[in-house]
C-alpha positions as CSV (number, residue, x, y, z in Angstrom):
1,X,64.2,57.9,76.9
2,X,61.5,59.9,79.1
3,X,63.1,58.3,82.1
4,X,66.4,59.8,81.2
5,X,64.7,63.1,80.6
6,X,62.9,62.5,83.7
7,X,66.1,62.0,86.0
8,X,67.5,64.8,84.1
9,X,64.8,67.3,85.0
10,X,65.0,65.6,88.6
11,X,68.8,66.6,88.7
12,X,68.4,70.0,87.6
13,X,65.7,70.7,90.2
14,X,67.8,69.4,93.4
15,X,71.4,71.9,91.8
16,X,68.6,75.0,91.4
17,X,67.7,74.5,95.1
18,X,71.5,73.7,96.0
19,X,72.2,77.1,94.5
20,X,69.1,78.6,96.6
21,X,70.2,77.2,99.2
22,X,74.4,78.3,98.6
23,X,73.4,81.9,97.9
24,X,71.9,82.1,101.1
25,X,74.7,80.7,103.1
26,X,77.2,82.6,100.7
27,X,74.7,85.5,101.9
28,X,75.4,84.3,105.9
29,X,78.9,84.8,105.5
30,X,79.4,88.0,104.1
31,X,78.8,90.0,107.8
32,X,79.6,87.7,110.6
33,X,83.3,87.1,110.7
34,X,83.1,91.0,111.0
35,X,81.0,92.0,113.3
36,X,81.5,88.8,115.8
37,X,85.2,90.5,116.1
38,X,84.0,94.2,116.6
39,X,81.8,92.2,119.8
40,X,85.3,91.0,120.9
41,X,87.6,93.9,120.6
42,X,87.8,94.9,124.0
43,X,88.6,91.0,125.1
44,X,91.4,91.0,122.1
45,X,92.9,93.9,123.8
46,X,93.4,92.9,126.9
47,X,94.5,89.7,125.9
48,X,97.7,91.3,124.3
49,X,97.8,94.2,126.1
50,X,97.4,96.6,122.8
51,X,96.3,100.1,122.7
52,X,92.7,101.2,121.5
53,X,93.8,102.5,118.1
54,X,95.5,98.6,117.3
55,X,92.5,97.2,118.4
56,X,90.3,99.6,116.5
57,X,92.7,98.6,112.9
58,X,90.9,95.2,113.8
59,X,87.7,96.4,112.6
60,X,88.8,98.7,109.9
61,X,91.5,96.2,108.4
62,X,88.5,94.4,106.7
63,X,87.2,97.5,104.9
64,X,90.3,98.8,103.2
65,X,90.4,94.8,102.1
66,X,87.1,95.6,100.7
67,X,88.1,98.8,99.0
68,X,91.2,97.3,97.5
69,X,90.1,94.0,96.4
70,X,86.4,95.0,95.1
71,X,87.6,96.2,91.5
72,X,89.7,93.3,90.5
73,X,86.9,90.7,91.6
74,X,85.2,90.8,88.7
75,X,88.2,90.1,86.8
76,X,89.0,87.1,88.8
77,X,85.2,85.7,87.9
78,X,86.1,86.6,84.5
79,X,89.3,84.6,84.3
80,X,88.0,81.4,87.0
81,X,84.3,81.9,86.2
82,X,81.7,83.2,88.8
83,X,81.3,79.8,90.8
84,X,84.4,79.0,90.8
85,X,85.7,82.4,92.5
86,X,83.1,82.0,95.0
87,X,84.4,78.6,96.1
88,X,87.8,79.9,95.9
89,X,86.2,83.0,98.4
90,X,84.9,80.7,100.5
91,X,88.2,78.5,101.0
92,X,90.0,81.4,102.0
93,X,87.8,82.7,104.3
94,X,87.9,79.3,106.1
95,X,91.2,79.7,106.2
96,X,91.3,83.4,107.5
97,X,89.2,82.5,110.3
98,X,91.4,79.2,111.5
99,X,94.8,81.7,111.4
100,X,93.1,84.4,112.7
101,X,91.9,81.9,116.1
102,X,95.1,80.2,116.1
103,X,96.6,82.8,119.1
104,X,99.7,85.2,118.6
105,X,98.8,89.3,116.6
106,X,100.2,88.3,114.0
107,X,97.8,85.4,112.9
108,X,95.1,87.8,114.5
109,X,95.7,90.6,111.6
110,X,96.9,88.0,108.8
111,X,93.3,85.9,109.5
112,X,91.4,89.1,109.7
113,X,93.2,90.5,106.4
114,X,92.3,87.1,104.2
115,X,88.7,87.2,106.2
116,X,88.7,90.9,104.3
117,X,90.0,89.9,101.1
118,X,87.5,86.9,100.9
119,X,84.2,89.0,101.8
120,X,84.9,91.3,99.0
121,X,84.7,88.8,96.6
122,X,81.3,87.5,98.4
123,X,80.0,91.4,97.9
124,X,81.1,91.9,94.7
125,X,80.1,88.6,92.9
126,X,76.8,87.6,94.3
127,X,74.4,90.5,92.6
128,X,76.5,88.7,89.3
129,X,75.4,85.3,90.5
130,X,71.7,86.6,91.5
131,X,71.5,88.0,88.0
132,X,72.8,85.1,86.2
133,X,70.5,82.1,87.7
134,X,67.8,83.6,88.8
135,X,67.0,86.7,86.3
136,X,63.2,86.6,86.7
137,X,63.5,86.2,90.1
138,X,66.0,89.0,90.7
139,X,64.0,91.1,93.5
140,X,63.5,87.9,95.9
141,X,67.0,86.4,95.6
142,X,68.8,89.4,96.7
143,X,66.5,90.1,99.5
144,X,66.6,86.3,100.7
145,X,70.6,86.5,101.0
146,X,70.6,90.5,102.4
147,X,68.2,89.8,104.9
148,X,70.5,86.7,106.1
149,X,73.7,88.6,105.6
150,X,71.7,91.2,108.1
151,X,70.4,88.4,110.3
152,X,74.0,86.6,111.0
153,X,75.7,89.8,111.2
154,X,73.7,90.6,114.4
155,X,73.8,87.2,115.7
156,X,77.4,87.6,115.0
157,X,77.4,90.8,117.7
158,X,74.5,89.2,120.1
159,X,76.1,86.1,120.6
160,X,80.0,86.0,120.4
161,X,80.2,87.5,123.9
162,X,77.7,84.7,125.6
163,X,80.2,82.1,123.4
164,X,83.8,83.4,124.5
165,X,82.5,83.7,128.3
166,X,80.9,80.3,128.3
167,X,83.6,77.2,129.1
168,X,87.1,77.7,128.1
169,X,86.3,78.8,124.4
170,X,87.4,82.6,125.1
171,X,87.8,85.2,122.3
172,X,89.7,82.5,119.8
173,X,86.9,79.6,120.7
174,X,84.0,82.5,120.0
175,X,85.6,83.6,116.6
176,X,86.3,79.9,115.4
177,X,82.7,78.5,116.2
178,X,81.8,80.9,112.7
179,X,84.2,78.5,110.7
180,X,81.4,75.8,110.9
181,X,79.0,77.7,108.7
182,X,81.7,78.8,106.2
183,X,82.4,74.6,105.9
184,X,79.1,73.9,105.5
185,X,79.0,76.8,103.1
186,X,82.0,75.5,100.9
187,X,80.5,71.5,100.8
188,X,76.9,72.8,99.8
189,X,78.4,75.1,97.0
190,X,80.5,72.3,95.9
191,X,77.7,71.4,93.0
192,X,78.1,75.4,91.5
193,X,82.0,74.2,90.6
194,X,81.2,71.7,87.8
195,X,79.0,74.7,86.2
196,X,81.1,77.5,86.4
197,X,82.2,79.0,83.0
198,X,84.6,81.8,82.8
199,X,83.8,85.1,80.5
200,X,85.9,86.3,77.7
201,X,88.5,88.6,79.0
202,X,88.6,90.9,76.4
203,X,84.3,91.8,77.3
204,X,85.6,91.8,80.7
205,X,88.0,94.5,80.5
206,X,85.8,96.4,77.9
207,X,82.5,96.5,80.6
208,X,85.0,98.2,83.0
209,X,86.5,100.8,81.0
210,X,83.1,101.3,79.6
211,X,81.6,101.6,83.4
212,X,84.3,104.4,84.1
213,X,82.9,106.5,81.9
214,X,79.5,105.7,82.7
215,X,77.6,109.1,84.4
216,X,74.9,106.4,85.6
217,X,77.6,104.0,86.9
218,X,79.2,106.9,88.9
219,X,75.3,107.9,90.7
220,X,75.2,105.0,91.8
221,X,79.1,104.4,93.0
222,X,78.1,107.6,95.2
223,X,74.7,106.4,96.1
224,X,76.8,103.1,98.0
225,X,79.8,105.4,98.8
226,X,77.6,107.9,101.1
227,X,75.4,105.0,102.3
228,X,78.5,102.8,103.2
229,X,79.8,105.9,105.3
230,X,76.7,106.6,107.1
231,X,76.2,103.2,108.6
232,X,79.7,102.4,109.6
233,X,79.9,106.0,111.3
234,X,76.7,105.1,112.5
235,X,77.8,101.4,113.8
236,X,80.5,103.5,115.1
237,X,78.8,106.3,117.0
238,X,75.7,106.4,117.7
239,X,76.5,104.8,121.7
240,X,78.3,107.9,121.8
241,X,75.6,110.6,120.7
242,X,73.1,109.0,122.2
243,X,75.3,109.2,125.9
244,X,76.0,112.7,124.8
245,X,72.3,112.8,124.7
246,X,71.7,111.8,128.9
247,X,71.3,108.4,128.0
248,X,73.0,105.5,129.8
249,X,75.8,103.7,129.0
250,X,73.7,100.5,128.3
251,X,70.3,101.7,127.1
252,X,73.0,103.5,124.3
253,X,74.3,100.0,123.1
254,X,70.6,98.9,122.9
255,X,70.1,102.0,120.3
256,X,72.6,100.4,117.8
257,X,71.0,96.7,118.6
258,X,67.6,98.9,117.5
259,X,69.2,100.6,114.3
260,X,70.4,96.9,113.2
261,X,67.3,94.9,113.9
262,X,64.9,98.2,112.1
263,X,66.8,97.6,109.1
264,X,66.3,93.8,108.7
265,X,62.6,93.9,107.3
266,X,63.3,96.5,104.8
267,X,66.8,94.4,103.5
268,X,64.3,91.6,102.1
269,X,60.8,93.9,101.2
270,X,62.7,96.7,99.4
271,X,64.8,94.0,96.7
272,X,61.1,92.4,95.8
273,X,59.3,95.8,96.1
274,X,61.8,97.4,93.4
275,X,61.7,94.6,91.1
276,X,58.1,94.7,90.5
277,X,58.5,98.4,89.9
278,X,59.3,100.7,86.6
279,X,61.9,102.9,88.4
280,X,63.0,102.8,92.2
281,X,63.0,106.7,92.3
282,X,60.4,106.9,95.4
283,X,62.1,104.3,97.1
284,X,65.7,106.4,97.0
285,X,63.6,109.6,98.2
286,X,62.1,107.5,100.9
287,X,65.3,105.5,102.4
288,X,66.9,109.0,101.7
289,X,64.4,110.8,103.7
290,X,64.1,108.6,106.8
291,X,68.1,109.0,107.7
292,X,68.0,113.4,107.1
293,X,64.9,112.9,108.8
294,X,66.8,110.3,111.8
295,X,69.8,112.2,111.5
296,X,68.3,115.8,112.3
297,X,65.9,114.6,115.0
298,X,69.1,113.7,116.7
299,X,70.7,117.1,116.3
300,X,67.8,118.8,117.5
301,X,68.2,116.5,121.1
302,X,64.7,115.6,121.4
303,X,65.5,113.0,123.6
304,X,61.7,111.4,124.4
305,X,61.6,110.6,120.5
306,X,65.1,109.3,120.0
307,X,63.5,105.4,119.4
308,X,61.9,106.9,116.9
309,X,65.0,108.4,115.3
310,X,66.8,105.3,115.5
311,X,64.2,102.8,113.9
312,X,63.7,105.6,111.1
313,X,67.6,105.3,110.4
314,X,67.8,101.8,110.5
315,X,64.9,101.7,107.9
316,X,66.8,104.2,105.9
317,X,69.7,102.2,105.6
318,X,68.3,98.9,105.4
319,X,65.8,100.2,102.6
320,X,69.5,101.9,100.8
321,X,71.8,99.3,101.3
322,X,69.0,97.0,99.5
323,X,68.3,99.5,96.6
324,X,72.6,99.8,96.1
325,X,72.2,95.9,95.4
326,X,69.3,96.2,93.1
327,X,70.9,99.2,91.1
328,X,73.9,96.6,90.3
329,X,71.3,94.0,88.7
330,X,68.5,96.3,87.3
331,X,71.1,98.6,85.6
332,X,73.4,96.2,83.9
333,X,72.9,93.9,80.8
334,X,74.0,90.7,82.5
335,X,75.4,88.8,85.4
336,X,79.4,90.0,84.8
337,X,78.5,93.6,84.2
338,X,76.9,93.6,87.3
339,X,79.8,92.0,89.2
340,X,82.2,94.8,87.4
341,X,79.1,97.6,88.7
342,X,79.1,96.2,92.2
343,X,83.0,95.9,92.6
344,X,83.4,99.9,91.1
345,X,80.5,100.8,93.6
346,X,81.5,98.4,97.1
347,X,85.4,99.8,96.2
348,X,84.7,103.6,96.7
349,X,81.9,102.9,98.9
350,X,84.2,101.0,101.6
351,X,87.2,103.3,100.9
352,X,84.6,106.1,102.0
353,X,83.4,103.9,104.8
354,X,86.8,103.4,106.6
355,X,87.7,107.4,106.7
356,X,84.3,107.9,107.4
357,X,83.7,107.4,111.3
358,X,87.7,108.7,111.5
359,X,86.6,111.7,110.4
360,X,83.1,112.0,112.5
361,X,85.6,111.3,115.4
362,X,88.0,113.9,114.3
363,X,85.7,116.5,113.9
364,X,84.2,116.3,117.3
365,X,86.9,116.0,118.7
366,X,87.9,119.5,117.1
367,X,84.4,121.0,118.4
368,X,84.2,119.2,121.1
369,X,80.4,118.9,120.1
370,X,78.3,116.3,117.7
371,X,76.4,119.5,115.9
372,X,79.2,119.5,113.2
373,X,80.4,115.7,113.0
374,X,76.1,115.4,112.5
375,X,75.5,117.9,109.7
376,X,78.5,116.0,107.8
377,X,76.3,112.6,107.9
378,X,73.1,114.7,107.2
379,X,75.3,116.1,104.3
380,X,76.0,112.5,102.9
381,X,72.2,111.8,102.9
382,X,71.8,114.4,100.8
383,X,74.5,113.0,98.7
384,X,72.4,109.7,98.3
385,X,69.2,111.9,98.0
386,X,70.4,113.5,94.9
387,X,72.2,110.3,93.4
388,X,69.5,107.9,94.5
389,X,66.7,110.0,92.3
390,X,68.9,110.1,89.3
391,X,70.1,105.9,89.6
392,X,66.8,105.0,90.4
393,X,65.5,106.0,86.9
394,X,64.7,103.4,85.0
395,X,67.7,102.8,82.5
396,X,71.1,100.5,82.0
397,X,74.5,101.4,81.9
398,X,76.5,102.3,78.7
């Protein structure tokens, strides 16, 4: 009998670090298919000979996935269970990435779309799976996979160039090498399937309307909305502003490598810092305060401290993007509340992400300077200053 309860406590031990271990590949695979393809864009287009604004829908193709398919995830974890939707997630984005490497445009944008559809339901589950398994553990967990999500998503832009230039493995072979990790992904969270248990629909649906009404639930929505927005535009611009600056060409691209790598610290220490505290209120100020700060040091053109500016946005934004996740675990009463949190949140957070660096562009292009486009993202910080203070306080949604 104690050999049975033994083997039994044995077996539980290996599935808890299979699930360590799957959450941190799921993790891996939330930001790489995406940003190895924005490394690529300019080898895409020459290959088919497409304009910039087709080869742009590349990179922004994903996000509107995100925005469309992040409110009905939870219901689909409600229905399949949590685990279950995962694998199905991770199937699918296996799939996206062998049709999207298979050669022709239209494989290109039908991969890319399922790659879209599949990463939303990564987002929006995995603060519902961090919440669920590892509740007293909730601040290390979502730093572990953020900081990997972070890690492989600039691995993803570092090293997909080096890959397609390297034998005959070109744009497709560079893009496909990423399927490995999503296989080994899907056979490692294999285990999770036997366990997943599906929620009752009717608490499902109730949590959602409930969170619509929510004045808490909407703070924080706008907290990820204006944080999604200033990092794409970011991601988008910043080679730009800092040329328009008197930089060079190449020293610019290095500025977004900068912003990227600043933020990776912060994606893992801000989680467990939070967790351990009564509110997050100081930590919204300072993630807040570091991009206004970053963002008006670049308006003012003080070109000898522009490194500075750059790491203090990439703290900011590593330090918010970490604190959106936390919200969606910390203010919710269990794992598929926060799933319905995060997918109301990540939906009108990557809506605003997509027409944000549009509308940057638009705007200096109207002014023909960045002092307008860069009071809009300073503008947006604000935004997350004000909603950050009032989400970080410590309480749960209705």
């Amino acid at each position: 009998m104690n050999h049975s309860l033994d083997q039994s406590a044995y077996n539980n031990k290996n599935l808890k670090w299979l699930l360590i271990i799957g959450v941190i590949l799921v993790g891996a695979n939330l930001r790489v298919p995406l940003t190895s393809t924005g490394a690529l864009v300019s080898f895409i287009r020459d290959d088919f000979g497409i304009s910039n604004a087709l080869a742009g829908a590349i990179t922004t193709l994903p996000l509107i996935a995100f925005a469309l398919l992040s409110p009905f995830a939870p219901k689909l974890a409600g229905k399949f269970g949590m685990e279950r939707t995962i694998g199905i997630s991770l199937v699918l984005l296996f799939a996206g990435i062998l049709i999207r490497s298979a050669g022709g445009i239209e494989l290109l944008f039908f991969g890319t779309l399922l790659i879209g559809l599949a990463i939303a339901i990564g987002n929006v589950l995995m603060p519902g799976i961090v919440k669920m398994n590892f509740p007293l553990q909730i601040g290390l967990m979502t730093g572990l996979y953020a900081i990997v999500m972070n890690v492989f998503g600039a691995l993803g832009s570092g090293l997909s160039i080096p890959i397609a230039s390297s034998g005959n493995f070109g744009w497709t072979g560079s893009l496909l090498v990423w399927g490995v990790l999503t296989l080994v992904t899907i056979v490692i969270w294999l285990p999770q399937l036997k366990k997943s248990r599906p929620a009752e629909n009717s608490s499902v649906q109730a949590t959602s309307g409930s969170l619509m009404r929510s004045s808490l639930a909407w703070k924080i929505t706008l907290f990820m909305g204006a944080q999604s927005l200033i990092f794409y535009t970011l991601i988008t611009w910043l080679p730009t502003i800092l040329t328009a600056n008197g930089y060079d060409i190449h020293l610019a691209g290095w500025g977004v490598f900068i912003f990227q790598f600043a933020s990776i610290p912060f994606t893992f220490i801000i989680p467990v810092i939070a967790d351990k505290m009564k509110n997050q209120v100081l930590i919204a100020l300072a993630a807040s305060g570091m991009i206004i700060v970053g963002i008006l040091g670049l308006l003012a053109g003080l070109t000898q401290l522009t490194l500075l500016w750059i790491i203090l946005l990439g703290m900011g934004n590593g330090s918010a993007f970490s604190l959106s996740m936390m919200f969606f675990t910390l203010r919710t009463k269990d794992g598929y509340q926060a799933a319905e949190l995060s997918g109301m949140a990540q939906s009108f957070g990557y809506l605003l992400a997509a027409f944000g660096p549009v509308l940057v562009g638009g705007l200096q292009d109207i002014t023909g300077s960045w002092t307008l486009p860069l009071l809009l993202v300073t503008l947006a910080a604000a935004v997350m200053l004000i909603t950050g203070i009032a989400a970080g306080k410590n309480r749960q949604v209705n």
